[in-house]
C-alpha positions in Angstrom: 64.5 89.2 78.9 65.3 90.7 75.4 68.7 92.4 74.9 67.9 95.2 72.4 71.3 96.9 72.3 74.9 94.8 72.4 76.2 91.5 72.6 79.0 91.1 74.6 76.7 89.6 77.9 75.4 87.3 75.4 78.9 86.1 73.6 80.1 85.4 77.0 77.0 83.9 78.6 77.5 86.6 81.6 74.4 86.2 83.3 74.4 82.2 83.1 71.0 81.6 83.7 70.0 84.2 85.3 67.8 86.9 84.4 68.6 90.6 85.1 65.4 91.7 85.7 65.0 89.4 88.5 68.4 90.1 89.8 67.7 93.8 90.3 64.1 92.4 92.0 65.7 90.5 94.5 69.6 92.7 95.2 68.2 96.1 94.3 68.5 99.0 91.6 71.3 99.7 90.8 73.5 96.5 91.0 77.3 95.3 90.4 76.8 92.0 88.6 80.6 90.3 88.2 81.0 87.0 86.4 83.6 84.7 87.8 84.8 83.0 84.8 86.1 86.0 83.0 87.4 87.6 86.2 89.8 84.4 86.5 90.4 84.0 82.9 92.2 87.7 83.1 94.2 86.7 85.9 95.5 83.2 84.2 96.8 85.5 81.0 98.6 88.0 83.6 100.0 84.8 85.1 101.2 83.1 82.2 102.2 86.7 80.5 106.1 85.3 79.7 107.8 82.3 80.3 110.4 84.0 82.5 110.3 81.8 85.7 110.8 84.4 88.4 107.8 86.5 87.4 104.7 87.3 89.5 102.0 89.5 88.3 100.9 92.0 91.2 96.9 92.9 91.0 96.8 96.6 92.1 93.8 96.2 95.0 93.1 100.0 94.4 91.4 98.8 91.2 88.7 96.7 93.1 88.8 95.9 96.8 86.1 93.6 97.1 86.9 90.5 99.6 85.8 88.1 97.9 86.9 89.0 94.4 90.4 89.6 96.2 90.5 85.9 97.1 89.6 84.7 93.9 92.5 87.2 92.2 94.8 85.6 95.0 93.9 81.7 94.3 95.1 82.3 90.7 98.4 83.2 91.8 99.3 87.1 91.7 100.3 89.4 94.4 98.8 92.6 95.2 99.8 96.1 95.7 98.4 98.2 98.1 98.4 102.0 98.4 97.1 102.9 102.3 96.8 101.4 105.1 93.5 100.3 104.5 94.7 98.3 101.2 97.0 96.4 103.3 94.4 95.5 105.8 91.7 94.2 103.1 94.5 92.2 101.3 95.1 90.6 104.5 91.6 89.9 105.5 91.2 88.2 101.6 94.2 86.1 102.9 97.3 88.0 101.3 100.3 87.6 103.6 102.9 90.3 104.3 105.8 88.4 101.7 103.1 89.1 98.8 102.7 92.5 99.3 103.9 95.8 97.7 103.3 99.1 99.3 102.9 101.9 96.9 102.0 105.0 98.6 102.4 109.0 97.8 102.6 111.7 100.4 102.0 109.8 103.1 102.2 110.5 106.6 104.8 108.7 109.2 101.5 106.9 110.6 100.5 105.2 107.1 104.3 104.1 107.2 104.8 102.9 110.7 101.5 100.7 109.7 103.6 99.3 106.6 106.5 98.7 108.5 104.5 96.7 111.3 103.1 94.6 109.4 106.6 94.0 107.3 105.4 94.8 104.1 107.7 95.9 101.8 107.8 99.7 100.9 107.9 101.8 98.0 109.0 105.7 98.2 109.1 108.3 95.7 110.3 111.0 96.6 113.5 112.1 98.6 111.8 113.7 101.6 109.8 110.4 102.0 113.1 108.5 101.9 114.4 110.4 104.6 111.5 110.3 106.6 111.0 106.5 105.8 115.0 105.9 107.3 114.0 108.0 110.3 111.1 105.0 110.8 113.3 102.2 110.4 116.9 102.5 110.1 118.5 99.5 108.7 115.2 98.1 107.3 114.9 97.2 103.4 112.9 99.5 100.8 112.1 100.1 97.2 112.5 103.3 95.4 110.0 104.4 92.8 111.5 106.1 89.9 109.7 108.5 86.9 110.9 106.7 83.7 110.6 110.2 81.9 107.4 108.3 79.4 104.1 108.6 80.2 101.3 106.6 79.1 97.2 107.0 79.3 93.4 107.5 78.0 93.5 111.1 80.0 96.1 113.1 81.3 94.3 112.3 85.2 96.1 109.0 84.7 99.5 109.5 83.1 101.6 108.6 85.7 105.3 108.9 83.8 107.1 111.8 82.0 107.6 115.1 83.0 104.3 116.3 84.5 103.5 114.0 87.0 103.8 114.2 91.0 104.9 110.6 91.1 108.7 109.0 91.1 112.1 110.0 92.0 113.7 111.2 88.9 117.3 109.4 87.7 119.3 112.0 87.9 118.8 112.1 91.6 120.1 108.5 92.1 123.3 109.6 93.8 121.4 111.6 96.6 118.9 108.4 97.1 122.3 106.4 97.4 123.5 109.0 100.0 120.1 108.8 102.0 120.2 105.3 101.7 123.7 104.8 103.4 122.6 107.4 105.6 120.2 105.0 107.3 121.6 102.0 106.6 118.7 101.0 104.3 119.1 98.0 101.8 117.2 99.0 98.7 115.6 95.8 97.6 114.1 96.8 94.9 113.2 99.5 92.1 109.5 100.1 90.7 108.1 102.6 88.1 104.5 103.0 86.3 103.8 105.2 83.3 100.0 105.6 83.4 96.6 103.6 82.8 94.6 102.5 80.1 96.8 101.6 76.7 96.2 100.1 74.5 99.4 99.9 72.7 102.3 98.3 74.4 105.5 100.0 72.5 105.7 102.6 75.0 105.8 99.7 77.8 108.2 98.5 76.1 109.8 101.5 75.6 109.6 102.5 79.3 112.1 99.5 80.2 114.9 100.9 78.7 115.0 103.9 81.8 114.0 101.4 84.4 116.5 98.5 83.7 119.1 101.2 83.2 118.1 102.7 86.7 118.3 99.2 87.9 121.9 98.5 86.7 122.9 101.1 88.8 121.8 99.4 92.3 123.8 96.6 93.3 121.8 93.0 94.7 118.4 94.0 94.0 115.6 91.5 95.0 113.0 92.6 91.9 112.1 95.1 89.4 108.5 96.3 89.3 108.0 97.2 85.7 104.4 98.8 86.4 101.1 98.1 84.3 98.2 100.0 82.9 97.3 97.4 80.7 94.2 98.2 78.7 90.8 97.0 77.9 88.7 97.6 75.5 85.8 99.8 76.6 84.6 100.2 73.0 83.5 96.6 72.5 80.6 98.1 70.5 82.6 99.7 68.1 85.0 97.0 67.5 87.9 98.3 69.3 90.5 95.4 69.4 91.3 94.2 72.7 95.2 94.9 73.7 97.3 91.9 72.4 98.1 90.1 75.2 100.1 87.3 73.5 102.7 90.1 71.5 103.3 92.1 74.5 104.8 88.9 76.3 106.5 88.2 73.3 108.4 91.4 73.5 108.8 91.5 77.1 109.9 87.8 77.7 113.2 88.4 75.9 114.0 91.7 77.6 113.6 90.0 81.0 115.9 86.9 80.4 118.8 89.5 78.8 118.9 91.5 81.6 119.0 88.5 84.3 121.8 87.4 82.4 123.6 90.4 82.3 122.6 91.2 86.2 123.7 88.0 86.9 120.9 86.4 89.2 117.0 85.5 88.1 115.8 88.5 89.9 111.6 88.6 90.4 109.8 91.1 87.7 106.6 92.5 89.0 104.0 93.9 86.6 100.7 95.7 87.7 98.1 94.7 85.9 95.0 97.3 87.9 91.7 97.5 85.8 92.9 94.5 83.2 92.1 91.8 85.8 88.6 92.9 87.2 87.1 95.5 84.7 85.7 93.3 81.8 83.9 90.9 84.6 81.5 93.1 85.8 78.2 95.4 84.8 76.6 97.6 86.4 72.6 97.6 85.5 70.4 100.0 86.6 66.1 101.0 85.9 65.2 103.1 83.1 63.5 106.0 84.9 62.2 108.3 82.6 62.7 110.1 79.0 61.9 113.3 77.6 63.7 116.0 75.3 65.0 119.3 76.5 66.7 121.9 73.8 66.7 119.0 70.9 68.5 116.7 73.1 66.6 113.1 73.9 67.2 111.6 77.1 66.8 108.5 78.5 67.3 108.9 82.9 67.9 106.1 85.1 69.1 105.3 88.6 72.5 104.9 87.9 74.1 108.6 89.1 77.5 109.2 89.5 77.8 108.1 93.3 77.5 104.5 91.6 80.0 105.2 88.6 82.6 108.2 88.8 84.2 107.1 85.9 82.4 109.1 83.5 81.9 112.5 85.3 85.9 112.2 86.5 87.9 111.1 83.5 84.9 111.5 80.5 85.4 107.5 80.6 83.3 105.3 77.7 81.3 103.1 78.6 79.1 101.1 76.1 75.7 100.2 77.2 73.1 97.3 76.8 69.2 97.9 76.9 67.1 95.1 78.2 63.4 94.6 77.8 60.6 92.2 79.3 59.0 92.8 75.4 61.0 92.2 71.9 60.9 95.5 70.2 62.6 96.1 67.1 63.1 100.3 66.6 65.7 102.5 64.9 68.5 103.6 66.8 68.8 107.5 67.5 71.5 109.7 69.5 70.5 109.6 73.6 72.3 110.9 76.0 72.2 109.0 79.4 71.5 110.9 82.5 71.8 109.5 86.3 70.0 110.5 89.4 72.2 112.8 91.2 71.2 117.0 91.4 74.1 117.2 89.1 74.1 118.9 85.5 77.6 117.0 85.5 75.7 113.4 86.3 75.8 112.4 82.6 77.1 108.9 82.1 77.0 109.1 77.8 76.3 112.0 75.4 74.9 111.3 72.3 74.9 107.6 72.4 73.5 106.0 69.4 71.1 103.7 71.0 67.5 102.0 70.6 64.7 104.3 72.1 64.2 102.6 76.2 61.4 103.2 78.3 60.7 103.4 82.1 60.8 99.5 83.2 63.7 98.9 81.0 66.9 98.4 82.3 70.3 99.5 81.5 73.3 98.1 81.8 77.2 99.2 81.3 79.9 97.4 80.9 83.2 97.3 82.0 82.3 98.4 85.4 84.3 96.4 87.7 87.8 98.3 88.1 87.0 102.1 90.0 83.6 101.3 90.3 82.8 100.3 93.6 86.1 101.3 94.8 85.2 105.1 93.4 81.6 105.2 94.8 80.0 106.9 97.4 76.6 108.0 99.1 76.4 111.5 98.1 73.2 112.8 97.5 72.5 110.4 100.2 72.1 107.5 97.1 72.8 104.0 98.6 75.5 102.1 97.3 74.8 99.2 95.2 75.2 95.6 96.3 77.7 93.5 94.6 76.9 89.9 93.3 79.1 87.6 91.3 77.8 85.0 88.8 79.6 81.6 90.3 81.5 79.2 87.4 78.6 76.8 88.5 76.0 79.5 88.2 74.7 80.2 91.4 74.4 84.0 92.7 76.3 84.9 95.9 75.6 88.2 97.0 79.4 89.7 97.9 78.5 93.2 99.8 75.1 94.0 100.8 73.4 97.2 99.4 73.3 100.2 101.6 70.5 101.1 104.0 69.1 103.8 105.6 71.1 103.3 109.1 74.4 102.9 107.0 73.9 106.5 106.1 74.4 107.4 109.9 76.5 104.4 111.1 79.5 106.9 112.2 78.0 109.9 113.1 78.0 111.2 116.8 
């Protein structure tokens, strides 16, 4: 196998000793390939962020809710938060008990919180209306109150989840009503959580973001924790040379924050972060078959199987993602604009335009990176286009196949 575009599989010895073209042979085309090593090497640097004691890094499952990549996330040490029902249920079959838990749910029905409450997992609400609802559910019971820490941060505006145009978060200034709906139902509020978006790369406005929620926080007596949120970055443009987010400054900065304000509170309450796509993205590619090439209106394009059911990424947020070419023959050619097209009856199914990128033929493959956070999680059957299978590279470099590729019968499993 020949790489004729990238390095980064290389550099990190993804595939072990595997081949890629004998992967797809055996799993199928398209395929999720994750590589262990750097999936736990992510969660060690969340784990080890800051030297404050009580801290504990909470992987967001929404990110990537595969089972068996869950229990690897869980034997390193962090928590999870879940989102639905369904979250909770998949932590817990991956081994997660209720006590490391965080529900973190929008507009959701009583029935989604009844589930939460059952299974005593601690719940987040972020609005007013859910508050009272919540208290109606379970009067005297403890919650945490999501609050909008008026910044916002992001690589597109689908994802800014702080500031002032966002559906998510109670806003401060309604802290006295949420005190009143709180005594109202004799709820303890154990703790306080906020998240200003996904994807940055620059940590200042993190940092900048604690101010609002530590200030929030001074104002609720006995909390438990503060959930200071995450979006931590990664960087999709490895091929360009985009630096990776530094890790080792942002604890820096945040590590002195957190001991002042346990000081000042007066008890070593938990932090929480919520570090989503950082922990799973950079461990997995997904590689598809070159399929075809032609050129329509001046533009060259290379198709392959990969459509957006596989990766919504792309067609959803006009996400990045660099690609690697592999060949069964060494060819050495000059690198033109391509743009890369999937399989789906789409004009949208376009996974990169204008790619600067070594000419591929049919019985090439293609892979891209950076795959494994809202991959899987994101992808569907439409068209009526199977879902990949999953496999994860082991640390000792066997292949275990974690979901099995969709068939026909899966396609009608559910229907009447």
């Amino acid at each position: 196998m020949y790489t004729l575009n990238g390095s980064f599989t290389q550099e990190t010895n993804f595939y072990g000793s595997h081949d890629v073209f004998e992967l797809l042979e055996q799993y199928g085309s398209p395929l999720y390939i994750y590589n262990e090593a750097i999936l736990r090497k992510r969660c060690q640097e969340m784990k080890h962020l800051v030297t404050y004691p009580n801290f504990v890094p909470h992987y967001s499952i929404k990110a990537n809710t595969n089972i068996h990549l869950l229990k690897i996330i869980r034997e390193e040490g962090l928590h999870a938060d879940v989102m639905s029902p369904g979250e909770i249920f998949l932590a817990k079959q991956s081994g997660y008990t209720s006590e490391e838990l965080f529900f973190i749910p929008n507009n959701v029905t009583a029935e989604d919180m009844r589930y939460a409450i059952t299974e005593n997992v601690i719940t987040s609400i972020d609005s007013l209306d859910q508050l009272k609802l919540f208290g109606e559910l379970n009067k005297g019971g403890k919650v945490a109150i999501r609050f909008n820490p008026g910044v916002g941060a992001g690589h597109h505006e689908k994802v800014v989840t702080g500031g002032k145009k966002t559906k998510f978060g109670v806003n401060p200034e309604d802290i006295s009503e949420v005190k009143k709906i709180l005594e109202t139902y004799n709820l303890k509020c154990v703790g306080i959580n906020q998240h200003i978006g996904s994807l940055f790369m620059d940590y200042a406005p993190y940092i900048k973001s604690l101010d609002s929620i530590l200030n929030i926080a001074r104002q609720f007596e006995d909390l438990d924790f503060v959930d200071l949120g995450g979006g931590f970055g990664i960087p999709y443009h490895k091929q360009d040379g985009e630096a990776r987010l530094d890790i080792k400054a942002l604890g820096e900065a945040l590590d002195p924050v957190l001991f002042a304000f346990a000081k000042e509170y007066g008890k070593e309450i938990q932090f929480q972060i919520e570090p989503g796509r950082y922990i799973p993205c950079e461990s997995c590619v997904l590689v598809g078959d070159v399929t075809a090439t032609k050129s329509n209106g001046g533009v060259n394009y290379i198709g392959c199987n990969i459509g957006f059911n596989a990766l919504q990424r792309p067609i959803m947020y006009d996400s990045h993602h660099d690609i690697e070419i592999y060949s069964k023959e060494k060819r050495t050619l000059a690198a033109e604009p391509f743009t890369i097209v999937g399989n789906i009856c789409e004009s949208g199914d376009i996974l990169a335009k204008g790619r600067v990128l070594p000419p591929a033929y049919r019985g090439d493959a293609l892979a891209l990176l950076d795959a494994g956070a809202y991959g899987y999680s994101m992808a569907s059957c439409y068209n009526q286009r199977f879902r990949p299978a999953e496999i994860l590279i082991t640390e000792a470099d066997t292949v275990r196949l974690i979901r099995k590729r969709d068939t026909f019968e899966d396609l009608i499993r559910n229907m009447l």
